[in-house]
C-alpha positions as CSV (number, residue, x, y, z in Angstrom):
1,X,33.5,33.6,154.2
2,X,31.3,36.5,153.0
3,X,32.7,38.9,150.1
4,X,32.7,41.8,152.7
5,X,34.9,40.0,154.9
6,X,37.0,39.1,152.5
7,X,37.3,43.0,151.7
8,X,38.1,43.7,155.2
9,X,40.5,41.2,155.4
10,X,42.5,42.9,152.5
11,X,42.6,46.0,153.8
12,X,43.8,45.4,157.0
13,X,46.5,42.9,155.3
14,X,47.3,46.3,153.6
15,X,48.3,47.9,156.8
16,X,52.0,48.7,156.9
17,X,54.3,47.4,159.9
18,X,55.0,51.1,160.8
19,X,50.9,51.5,162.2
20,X,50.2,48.1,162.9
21,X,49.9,47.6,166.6
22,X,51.7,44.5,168.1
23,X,49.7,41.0,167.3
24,X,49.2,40.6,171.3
25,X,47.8,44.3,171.6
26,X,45.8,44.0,168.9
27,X,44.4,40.7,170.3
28,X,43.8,42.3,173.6
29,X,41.7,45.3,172.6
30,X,39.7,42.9,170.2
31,X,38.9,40.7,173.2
32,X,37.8,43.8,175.2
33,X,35.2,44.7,172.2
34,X,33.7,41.6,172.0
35,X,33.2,42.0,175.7
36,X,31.7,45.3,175.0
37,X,27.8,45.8,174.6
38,X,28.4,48.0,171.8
39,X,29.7,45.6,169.2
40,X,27.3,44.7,166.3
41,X,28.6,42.3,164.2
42,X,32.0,44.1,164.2
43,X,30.7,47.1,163.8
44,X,31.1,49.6,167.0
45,X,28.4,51.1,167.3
46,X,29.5,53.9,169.3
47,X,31.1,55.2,166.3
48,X,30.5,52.7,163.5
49,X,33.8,51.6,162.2
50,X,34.9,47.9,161.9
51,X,36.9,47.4,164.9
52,X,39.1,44.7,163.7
53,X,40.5,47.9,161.8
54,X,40.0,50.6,164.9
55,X,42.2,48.3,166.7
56,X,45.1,47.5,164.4
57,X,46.2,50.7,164.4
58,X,48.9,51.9,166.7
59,X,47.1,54.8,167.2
60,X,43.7,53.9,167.2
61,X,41.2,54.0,170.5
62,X,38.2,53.2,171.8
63,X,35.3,55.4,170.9
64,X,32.9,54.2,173.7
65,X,32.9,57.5,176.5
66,X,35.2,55.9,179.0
67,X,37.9,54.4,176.7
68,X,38.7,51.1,177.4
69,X,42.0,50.8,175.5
């Protein structure tokens, strides 16, 4: 496992319970990014953030033009 994995990986272990979307949520939208043409080794590149982050927030959404969660 790369250092900057590892990095991410702490952060989003940071997240507290009150923003973290639901494990099952957050497992859907991250299956519908890797489905996505637009994913570059995690990065979005519609709006390049990590999207293992993007997606474990509550709030979060898909940047592409036609959101797809």
């Amino acid at each position: 496992m790369g250092e900057e994995y590892r990095t991410l990986k702490r952060y989003l272990d940071s997240f507290d319970e009150e923003i973290r979307a639901e494990d099952a949520e957050y497992a859907r939208r991250l299956q519908i990014c890797r489905e996505c043409s637009s994913l570059r080794e995690g990065i979005c590149m519609k709006c390049g953030c990590f999207v293992e982050a993007r997606a474990l927030r509550k709030q979060g959404n898909c940047p592409h033009e036609e959101s797809r969660w």
